[in-house]
Every structure is written in C-alpha cells, then in structure tokens.
Residue frames as a rotation matrix with the C-alpha (Angstrom) as fourth column:
UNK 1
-0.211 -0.966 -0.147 -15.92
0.644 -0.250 0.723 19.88
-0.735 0.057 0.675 54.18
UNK 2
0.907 0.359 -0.220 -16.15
0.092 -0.679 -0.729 23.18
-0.411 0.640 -0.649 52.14
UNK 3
0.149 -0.511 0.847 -14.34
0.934 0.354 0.049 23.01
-0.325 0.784 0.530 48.83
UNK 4
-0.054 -0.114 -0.992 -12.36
0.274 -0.957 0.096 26.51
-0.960 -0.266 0.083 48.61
UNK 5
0.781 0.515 -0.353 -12.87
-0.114 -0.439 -0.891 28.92
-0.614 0.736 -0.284 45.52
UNK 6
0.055 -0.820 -0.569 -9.59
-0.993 -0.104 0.054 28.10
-0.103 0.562 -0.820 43.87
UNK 7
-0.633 -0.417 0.652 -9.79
-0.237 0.907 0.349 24.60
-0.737 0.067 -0.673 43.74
UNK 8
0.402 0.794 0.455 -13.01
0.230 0.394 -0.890 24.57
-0.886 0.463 -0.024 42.02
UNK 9
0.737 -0.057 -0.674 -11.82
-0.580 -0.566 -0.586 27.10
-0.348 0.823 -0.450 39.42
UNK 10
-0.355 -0.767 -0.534 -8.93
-0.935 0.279 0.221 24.45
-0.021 0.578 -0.816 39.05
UNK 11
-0.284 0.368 0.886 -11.16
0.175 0.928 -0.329 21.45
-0.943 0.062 -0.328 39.34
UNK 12
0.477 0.876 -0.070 -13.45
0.139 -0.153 -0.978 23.19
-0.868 0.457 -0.195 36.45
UNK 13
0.461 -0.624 -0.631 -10.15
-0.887 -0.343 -0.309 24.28
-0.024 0.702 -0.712 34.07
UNK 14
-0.794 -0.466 0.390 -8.26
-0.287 0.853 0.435 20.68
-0.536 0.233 -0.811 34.78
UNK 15
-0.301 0.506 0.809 -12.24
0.619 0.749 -0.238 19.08
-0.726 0.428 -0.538 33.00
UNK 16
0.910 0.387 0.146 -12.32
0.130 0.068 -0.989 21.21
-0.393 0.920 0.011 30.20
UNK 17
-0.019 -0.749 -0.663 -8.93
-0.995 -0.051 0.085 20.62
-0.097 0.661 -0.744 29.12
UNK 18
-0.878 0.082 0.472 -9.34
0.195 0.961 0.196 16.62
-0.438 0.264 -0.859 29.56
UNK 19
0.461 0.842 0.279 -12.98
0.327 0.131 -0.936 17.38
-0.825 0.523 -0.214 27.92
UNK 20
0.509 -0.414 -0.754 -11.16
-0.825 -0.484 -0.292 19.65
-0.244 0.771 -0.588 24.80
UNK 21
-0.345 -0.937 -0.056 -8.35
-0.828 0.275 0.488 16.30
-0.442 0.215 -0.871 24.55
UNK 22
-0.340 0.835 0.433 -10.91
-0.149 0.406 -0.901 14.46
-0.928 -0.371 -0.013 24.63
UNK 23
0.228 0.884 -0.408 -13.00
-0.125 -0.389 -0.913 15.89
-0.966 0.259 0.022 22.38
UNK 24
0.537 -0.290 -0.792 -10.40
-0.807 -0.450 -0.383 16.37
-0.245 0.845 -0.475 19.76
UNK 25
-0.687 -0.490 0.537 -8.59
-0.396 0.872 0.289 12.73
-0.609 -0.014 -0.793 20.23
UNK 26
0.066 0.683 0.728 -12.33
0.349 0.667 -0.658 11.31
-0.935 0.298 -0.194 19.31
UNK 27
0.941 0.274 -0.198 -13.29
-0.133 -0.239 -0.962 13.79
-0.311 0.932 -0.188 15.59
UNK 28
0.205 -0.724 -0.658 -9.48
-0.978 -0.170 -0.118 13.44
-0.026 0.668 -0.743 14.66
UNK 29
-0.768 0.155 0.622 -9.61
0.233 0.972 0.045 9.26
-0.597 0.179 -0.782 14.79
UNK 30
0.450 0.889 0.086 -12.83
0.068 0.062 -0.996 9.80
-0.891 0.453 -0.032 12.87
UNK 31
0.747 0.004 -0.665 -11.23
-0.411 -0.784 -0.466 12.14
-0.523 0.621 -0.583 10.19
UNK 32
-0.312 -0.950 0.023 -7.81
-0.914 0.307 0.266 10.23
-0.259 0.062 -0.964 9.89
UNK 33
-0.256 0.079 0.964 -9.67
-0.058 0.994 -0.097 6.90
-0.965 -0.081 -0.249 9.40
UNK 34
-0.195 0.060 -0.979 -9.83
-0.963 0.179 0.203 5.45
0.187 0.982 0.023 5.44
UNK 35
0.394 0.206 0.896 -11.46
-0.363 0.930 -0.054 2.34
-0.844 -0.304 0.441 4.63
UNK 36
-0.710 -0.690 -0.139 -9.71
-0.499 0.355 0.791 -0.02
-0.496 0.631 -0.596 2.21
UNK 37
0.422 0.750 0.510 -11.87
-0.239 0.634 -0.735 -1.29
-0.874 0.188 0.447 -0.82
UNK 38
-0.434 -0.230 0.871 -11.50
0.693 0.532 0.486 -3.16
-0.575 0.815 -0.072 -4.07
UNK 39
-0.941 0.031 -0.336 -12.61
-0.264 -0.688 0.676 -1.56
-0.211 0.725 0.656 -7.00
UNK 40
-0.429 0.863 -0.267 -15.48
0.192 0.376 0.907 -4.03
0.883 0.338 -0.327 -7.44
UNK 41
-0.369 0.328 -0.870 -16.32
0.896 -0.124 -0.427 -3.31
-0.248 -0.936 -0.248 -3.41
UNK 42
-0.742 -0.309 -0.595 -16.57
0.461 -0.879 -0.119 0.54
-0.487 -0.363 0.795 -4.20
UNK 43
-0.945 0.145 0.294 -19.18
-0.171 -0.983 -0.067 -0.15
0.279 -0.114 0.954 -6.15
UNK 44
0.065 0.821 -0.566 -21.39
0.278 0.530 0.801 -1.94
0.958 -0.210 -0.194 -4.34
UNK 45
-0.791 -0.003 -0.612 -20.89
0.601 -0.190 -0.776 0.45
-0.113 -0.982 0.152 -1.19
UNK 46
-0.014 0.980 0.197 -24.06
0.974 -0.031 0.225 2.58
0.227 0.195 -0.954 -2.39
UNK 47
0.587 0.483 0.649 -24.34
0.395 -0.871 0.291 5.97
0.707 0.085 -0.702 -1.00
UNK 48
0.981 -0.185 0.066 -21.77
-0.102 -0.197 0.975 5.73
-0.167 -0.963 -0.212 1.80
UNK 49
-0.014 -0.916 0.401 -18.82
0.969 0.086 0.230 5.29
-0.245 0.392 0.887 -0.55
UNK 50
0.144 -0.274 0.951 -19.35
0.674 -0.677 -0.297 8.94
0.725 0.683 0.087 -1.71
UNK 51
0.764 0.276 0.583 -19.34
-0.413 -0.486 0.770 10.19
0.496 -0.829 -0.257 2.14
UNK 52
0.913 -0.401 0.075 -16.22
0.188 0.576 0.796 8.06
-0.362 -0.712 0.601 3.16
UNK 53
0.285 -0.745 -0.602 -12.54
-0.928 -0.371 0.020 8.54
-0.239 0.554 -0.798 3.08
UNK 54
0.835 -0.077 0.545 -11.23
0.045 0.996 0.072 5.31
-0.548 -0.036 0.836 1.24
UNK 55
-0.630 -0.574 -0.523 -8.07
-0.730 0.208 0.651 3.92
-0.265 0.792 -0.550 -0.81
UNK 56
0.915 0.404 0.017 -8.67
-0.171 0.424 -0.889 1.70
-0.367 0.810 0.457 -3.42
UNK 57
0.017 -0.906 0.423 -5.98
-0.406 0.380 0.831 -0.53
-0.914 -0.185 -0.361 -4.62
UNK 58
0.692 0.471 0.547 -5.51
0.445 0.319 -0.837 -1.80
-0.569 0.822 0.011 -8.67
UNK 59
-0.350 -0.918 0.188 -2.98
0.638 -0.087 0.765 -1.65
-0.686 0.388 0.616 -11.59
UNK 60
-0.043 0.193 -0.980 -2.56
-0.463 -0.873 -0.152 1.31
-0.885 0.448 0.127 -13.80
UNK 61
0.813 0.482 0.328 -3.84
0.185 0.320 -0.929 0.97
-0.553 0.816 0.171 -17.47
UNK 62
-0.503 -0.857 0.117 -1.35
0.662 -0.295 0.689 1.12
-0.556 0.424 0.715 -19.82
UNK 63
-0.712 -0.144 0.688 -1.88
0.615 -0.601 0.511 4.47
0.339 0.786 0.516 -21.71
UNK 64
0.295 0.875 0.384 -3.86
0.586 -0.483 0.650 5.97
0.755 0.033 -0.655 -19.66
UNK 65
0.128 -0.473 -0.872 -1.32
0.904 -0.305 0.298 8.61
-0.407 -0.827 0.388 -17.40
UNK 66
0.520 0.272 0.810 -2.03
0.566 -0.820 -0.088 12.00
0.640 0.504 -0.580 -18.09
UNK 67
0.199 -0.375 -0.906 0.47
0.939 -0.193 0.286 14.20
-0.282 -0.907 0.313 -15.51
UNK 68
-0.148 -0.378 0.914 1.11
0.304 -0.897 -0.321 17.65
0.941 0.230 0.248 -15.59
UNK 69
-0.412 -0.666 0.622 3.40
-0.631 -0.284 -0.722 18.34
0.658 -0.690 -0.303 -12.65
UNK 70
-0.976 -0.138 0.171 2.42
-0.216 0.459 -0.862 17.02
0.041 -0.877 -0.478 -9.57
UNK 71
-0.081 0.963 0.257 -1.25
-0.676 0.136 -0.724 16.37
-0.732 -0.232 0.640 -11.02
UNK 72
-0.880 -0.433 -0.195 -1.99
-0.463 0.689 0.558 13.16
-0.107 0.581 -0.807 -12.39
UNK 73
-0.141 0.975 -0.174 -5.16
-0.957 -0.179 -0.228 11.36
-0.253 0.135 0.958 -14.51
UNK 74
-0.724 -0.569 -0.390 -5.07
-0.679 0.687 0.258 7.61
0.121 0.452 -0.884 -14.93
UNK 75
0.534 0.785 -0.313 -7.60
-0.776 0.602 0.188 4.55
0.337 0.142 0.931 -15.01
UNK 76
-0.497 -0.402 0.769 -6.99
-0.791 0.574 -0.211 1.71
-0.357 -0.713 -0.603 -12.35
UNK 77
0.260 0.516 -0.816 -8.22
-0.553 0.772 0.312 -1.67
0.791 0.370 0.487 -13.86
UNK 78
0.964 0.065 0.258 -8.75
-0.235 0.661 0.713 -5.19
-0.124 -0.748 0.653 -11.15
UNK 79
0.740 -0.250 0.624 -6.49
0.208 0.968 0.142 -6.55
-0.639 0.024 0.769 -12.86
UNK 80
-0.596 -0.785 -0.169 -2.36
-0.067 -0.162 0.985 -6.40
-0.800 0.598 0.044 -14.67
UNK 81
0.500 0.546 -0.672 -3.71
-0.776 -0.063 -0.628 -6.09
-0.385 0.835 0.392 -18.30
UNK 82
-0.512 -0.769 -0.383 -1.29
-0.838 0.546 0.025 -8.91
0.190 0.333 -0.923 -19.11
UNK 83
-0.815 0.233 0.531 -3.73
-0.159 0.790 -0.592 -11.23
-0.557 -0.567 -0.607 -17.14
UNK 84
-0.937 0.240 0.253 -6.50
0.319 0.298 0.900 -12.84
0.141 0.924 -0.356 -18.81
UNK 85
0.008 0.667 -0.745 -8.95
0.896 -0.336 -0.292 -11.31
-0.445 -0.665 -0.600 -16.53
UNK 86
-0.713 -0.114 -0.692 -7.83
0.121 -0.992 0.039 -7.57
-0.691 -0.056 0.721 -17.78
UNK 87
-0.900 0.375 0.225 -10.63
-0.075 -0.639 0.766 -7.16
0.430 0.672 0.603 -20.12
UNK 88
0.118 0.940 -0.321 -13.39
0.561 0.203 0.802 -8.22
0.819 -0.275 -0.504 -17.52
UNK 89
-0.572 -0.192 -0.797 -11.94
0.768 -0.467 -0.439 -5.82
-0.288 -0.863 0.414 -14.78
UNK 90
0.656 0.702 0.277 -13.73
0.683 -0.709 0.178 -3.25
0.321 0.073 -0.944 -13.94
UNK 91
-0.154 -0.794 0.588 -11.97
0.829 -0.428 -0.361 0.11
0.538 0.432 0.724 -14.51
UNK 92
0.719 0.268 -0.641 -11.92
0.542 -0.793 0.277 3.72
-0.434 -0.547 -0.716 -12.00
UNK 93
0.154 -0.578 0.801 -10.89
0.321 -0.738 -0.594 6.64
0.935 0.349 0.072 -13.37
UNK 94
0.401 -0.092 -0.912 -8.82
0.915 -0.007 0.403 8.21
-0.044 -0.996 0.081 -10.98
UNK 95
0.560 -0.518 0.647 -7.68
0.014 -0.775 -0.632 12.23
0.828 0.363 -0.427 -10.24
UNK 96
0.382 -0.185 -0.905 -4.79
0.918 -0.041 0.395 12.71
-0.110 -0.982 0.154 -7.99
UNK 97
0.205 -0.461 0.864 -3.82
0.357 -0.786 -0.504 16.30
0.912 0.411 0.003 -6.96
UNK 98
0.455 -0.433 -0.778 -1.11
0.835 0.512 0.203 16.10
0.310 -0.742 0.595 -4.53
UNK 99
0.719 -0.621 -0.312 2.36
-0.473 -0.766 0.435 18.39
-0.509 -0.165 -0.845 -3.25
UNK 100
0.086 -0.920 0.383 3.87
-0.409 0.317 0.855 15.74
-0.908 -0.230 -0.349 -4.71
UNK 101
-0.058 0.265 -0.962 4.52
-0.991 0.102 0.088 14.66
0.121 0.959 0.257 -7.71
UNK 102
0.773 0.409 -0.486 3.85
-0.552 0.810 -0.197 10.90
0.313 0.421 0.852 -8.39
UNK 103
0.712 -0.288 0.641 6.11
-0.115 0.852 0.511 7.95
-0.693 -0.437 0.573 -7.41
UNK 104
-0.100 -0.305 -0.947 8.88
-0.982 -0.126 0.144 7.42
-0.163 0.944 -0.287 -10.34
UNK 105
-0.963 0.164 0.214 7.73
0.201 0.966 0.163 3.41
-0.180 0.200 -0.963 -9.85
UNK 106
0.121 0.978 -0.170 4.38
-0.099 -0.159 -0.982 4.82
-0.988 0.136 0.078 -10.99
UNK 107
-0.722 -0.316 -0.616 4.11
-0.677 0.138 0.722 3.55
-0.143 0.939 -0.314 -14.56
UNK 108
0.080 0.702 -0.707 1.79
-0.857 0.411 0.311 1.34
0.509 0.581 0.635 -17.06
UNK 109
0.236 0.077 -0.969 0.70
0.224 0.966 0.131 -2.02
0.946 -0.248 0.210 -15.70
UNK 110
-0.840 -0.489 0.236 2.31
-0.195 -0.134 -0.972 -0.62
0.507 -0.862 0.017 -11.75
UNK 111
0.083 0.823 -0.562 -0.13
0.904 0.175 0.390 -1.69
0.419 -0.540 -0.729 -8.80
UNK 112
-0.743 -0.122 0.658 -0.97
-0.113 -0.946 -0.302 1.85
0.659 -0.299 0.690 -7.38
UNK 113
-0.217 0.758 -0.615 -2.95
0.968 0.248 -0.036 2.51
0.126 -0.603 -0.788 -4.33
UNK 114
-0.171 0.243 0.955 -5.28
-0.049 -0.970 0.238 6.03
0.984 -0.006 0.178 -4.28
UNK 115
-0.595 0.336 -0.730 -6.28
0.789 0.069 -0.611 7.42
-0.154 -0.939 -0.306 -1.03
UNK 116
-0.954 0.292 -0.074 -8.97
-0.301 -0.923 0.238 10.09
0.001 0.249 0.969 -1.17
UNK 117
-0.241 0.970 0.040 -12.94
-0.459 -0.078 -0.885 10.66
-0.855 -0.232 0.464 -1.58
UNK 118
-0.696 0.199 0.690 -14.78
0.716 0.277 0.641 9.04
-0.063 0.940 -0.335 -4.76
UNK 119
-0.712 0.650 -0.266 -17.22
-0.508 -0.738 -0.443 11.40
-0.484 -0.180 0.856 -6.25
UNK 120
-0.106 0.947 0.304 -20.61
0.235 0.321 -0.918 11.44
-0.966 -0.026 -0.256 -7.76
UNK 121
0.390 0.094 -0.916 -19.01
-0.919 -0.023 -0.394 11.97
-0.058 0.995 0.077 -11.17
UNK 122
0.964 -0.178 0.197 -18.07
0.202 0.973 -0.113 8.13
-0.172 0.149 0.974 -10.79
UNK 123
0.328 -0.945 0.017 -14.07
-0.147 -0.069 -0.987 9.75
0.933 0.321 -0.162 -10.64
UNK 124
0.425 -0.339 -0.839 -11.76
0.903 0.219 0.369 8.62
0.059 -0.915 0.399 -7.45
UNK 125
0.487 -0.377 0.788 -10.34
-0.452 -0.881 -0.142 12.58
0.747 -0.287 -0.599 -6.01
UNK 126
0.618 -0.361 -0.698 -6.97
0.764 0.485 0.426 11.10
0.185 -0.797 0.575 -4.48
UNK 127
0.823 -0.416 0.386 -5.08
-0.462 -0.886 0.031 13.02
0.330 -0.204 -0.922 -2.70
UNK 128
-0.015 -0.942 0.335 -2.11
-0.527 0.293 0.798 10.24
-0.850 -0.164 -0.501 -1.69
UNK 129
0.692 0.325 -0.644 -0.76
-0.721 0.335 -0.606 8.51
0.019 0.884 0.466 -4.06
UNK 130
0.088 -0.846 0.527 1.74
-0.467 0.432 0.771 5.05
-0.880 -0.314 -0.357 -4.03
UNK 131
0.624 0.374 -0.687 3.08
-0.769 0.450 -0.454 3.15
0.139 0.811 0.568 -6.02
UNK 132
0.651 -0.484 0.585 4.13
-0.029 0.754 0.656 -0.75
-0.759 -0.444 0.477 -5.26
UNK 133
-0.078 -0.980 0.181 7.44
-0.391 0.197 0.899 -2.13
-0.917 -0.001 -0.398 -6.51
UNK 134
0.449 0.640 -0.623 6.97
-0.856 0.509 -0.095 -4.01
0.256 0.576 0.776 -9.86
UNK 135
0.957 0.038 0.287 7.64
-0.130 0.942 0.308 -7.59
-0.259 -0.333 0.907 -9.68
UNK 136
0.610 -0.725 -0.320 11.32
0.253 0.561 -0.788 -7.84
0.751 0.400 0.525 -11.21
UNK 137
0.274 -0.533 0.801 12.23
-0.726 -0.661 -0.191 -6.69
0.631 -0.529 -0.568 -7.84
UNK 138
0.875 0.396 0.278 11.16
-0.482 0.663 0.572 -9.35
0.043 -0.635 0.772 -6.55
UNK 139
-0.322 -0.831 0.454 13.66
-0.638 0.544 0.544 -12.65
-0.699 -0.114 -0.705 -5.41
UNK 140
-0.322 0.217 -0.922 13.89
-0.786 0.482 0.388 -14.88
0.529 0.849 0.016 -8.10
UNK 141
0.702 0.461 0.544 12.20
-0.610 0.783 0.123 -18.41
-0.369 -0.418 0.830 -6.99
UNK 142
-0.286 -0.635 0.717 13.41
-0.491 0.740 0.460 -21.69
-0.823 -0.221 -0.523 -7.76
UNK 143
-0.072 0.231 0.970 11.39
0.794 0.602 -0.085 -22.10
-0.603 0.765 -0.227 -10.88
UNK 144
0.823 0.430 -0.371 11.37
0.166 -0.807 -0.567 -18.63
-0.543 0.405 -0.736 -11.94
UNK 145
0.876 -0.173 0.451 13.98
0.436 -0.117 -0.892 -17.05
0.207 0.978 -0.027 -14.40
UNK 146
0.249 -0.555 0.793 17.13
-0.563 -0.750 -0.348 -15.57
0.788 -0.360 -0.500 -13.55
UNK 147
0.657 -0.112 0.746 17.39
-0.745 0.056 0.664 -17.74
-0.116 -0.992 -0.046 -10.46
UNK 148
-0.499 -0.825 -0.266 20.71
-0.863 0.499 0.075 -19.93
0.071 0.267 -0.961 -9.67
UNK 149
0.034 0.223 -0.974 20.84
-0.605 0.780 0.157 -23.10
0.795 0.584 0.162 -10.02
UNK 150
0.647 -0.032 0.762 20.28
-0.686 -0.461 0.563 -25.08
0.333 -0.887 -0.320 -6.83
UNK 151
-0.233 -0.971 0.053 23.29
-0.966 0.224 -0.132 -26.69
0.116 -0.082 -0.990 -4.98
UNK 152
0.011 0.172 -0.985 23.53
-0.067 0.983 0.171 -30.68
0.998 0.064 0.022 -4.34
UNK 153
0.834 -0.055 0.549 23.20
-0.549 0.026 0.836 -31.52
-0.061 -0.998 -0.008 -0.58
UNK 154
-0.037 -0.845 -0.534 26.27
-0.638 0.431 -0.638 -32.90
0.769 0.317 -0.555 0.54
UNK 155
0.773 0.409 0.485 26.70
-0.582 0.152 0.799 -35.36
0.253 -0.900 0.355 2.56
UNK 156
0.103 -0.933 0.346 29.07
-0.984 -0.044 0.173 -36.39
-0.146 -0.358 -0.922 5.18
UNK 157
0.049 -0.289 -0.956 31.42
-0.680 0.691 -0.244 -38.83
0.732 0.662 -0.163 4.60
UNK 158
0.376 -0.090 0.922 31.23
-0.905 0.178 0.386 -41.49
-0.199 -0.980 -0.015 7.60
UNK 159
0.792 -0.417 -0.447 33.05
-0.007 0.725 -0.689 -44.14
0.611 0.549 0.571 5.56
UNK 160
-0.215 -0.964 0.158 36.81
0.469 -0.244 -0.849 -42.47
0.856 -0.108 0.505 7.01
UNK 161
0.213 0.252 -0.944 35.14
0.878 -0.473 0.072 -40.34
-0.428 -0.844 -0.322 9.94
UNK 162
-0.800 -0.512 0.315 36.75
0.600 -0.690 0.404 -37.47
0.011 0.512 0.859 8.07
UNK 163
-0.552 0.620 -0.558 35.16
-0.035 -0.686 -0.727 -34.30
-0.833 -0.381 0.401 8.25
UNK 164
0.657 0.676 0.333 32.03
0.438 0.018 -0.899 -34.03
-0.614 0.737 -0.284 5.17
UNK 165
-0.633 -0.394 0.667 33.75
0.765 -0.452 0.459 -32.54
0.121 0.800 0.587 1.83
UNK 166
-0.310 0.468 -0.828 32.80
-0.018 -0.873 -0.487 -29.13
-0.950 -0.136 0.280 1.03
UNK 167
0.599 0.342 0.724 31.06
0.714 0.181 -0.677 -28.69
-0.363 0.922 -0.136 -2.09
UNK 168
0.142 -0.983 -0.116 33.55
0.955 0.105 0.278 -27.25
-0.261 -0.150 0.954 -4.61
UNK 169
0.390 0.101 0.915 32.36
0.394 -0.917 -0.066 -23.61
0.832 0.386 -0.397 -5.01
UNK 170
0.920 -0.094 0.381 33.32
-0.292 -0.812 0.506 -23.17
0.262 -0.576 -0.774 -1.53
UNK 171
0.701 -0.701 0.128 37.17
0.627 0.692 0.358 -24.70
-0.340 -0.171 0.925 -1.55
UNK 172
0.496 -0.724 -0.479 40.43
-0.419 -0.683 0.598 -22.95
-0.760 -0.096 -0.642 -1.82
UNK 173
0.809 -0.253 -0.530 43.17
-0.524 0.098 -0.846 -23.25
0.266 0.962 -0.054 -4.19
UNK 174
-0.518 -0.690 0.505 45.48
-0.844 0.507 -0.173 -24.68
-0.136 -0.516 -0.845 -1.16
UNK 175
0.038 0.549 0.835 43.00
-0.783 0.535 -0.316 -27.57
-0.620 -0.642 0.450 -0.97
C-alpha cells in the first residue's frame, strides 16, 4: 500500500507538534518543581542546594524586617524566639524581591515560607513570599485560654420515661 504525499506531510506535522507538547510538558515540570527544606537541611544539601529551586520554611526574627516597598530583608531562625531552642537555631538571611509587597500577617516571630534560589553569598533570593496565620487564630482548646467552659453531659431521665432535661442554657422562658 503506497502512503500518498499528503498524509505523510500530515503524519510528519501531527509528530512534531505531539514531539514540541511533549517536549515542553517535560522542561516546564522540571522548571516549576521546588524542593521543600528545613533550614538545617539546606545546609547539608552541599552543592546542589545552590543549583535548585527550593522553599524553606522558619519564623521571622524579631527585628530583623527591613522593607522598602515590595522588597523585603529579614533573618528566618528554626525556631519562634520565644522557644527555648531560639538561640540554638540556626538563622538564613533571606532577600525577597517580589510584585508584591509582603503578606500584612508577615511580622516578628510569624512562620514565613521563602520560595526561590539560595546563593553562594549564604543569602536565600526569594521570589514568593507567605506568611502563615499566627497562632491566636487558632481554636481555643480545652486547656488553652480564652476557651468556654465545658458543658455537663446530661443525662436522660428514665426514672418518669420523660423526655432527658435540656441543660439550662438551651431552655426558654415558657419552660
């Protein structure tokens, strides 16, 4: 069977557009990929931490945000400086220069995560910046401050058969 001159030319144009989708599916999964390290991980990655895109997670120092506009200089530490750990963390200076300015939950003691390159001046060059919630967002626990007190279980009365009693936050004023 002979294979006419227009099919080839559309056999040959249909494999380099699946080769081109290809091509460009594979180096943009490369390019788009970021490993996640610790501060103490980053440095004990050796020569392949300055050649990788990574974030790097860790709480801002207190006093150490420098910003002018939508650039920002600060020093991640392991550890909340409140903890007793915060003088044995180990500490990354960090530059971010974004479109954006900063988070406005970016602040002393905030957990911040950089994305970006580290260089071979021993500074992190992020280019995202986040910043996580601080804790008083959080839900209060059951031992924690601020949280209610918890209710008594009730239980039903099977003395009378009568339905159980509600407990009296939830009762009317008819009742």
């Amino acid at each position: 069977m002979k294979i006419s001159g227009n099919s080839a030319r559309i056999g040959i144009a249909a494999a380099i557009i699946v080769g081109t989708i290809g091509w460009l599916a594979y180096t943009g999964y490369g390019a788009n990929k970021s490993y996640y390290v610790t501060i103490a991980e980053l440095g004990g990655m050796g020569d392949k931490a300055y050649h990788s895109q990574l974030r790097v997670e860790g709480f801002v120092q207190p006093g150490s945000i420098e910003q002018n506009g939508t650039h920002v200089d600060f020093v991640l530490n392991e550890f909340e400086s409140h903890s007793p750990k915060a003088s044995s963390g180990r500490l990354l200076k960090v530059t971010y220069k974004g479109s954006e300015p900063p988070p406005d939950t970016f602040k002393d003691d905030s957990q911040a995560l950089a994305e970006g390159s580290y260089g071979r001046d021993g500074v992190f060059h992020a280019n995202v910046l986040q910043a996580k919630c601080a804790s008083k967002y959080a839900p209060a626990g059951p031992n924690k401050p601020g949280a209610a007190p918890a209710a008594a279980p009730v239980k039903p009365s099977t003395a009378s058969g009568a339905a159980p009693a509600l407990p009296p936050s939830n009762q009317t004023a008819a009742n």
